[in-house]
C-alpha positions in Angstrom: 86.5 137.9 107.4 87.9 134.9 109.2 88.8 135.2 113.0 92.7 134.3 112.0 93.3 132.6 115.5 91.0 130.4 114.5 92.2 129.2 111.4 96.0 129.4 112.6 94.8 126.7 115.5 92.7 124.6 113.1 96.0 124.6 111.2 98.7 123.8 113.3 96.9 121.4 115.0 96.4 119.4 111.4 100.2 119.7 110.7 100.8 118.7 114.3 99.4 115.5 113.9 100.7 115.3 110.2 103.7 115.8 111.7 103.0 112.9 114.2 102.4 110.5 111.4 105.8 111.4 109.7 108.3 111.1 112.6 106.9 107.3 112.7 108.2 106.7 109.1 112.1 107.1 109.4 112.4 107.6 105.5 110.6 111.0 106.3 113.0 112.5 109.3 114.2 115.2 106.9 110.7 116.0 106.1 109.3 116.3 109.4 112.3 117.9 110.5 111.5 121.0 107.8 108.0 121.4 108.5 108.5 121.3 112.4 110.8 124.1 111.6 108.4 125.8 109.3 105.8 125.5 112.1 108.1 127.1 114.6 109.0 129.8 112.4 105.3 130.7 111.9 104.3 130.0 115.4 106.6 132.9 116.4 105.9 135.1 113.0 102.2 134.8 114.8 102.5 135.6 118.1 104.4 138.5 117.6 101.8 139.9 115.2 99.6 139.7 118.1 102.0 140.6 121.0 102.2 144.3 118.2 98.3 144.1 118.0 98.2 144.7 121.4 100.9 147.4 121.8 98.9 149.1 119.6 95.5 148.8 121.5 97.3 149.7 124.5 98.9 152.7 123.3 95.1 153.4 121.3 93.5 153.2 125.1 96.6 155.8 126.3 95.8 158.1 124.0 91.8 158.5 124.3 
C-alpha cells in the first residue's frame, strides 16, 4: 500500500505550483481561488486524520 504522506505531499506540491501558474492568468482568479480552497479543506481533512492516528497509538501504548 502506498505511504499516504507521501502521495498527499507529491500532490499538493503539484497543485501548489498549478496553482502558481493560475493566479498569473487574471481570467482564472475564480479558479485558483476554488482549488486553493479545496487544498485547504483537504490540508485540514488530513492532518486531523493523523492528529486521530495518533490519539489512538497513544491511547494503544496506555493500555499495554
Amino acid at each position: 500500500m502506498a505511504d499516504n504522506q507521501k502521495v498527499y505531499a507529491i500532490l499538493c506540491g503539484a497543485v501548489d505550483d498549478a496553482l502558481t501558474e493560475l493566479a498569473r492568468t487574471p481570467s482564472c482568479t475564480h479558479i485558483t481561488t476554488r482549488l486553493m480552497d479545496a487544498l485547504s479543506r483537504a490540508g485540514t481533512l488530513y492532518l486531523d486524520a493523523e492528529d486521530a492516528k495518533l490519539v489512538l497509538l497513544e491511547s494503544d501504548k496506555q493500555k499495554k
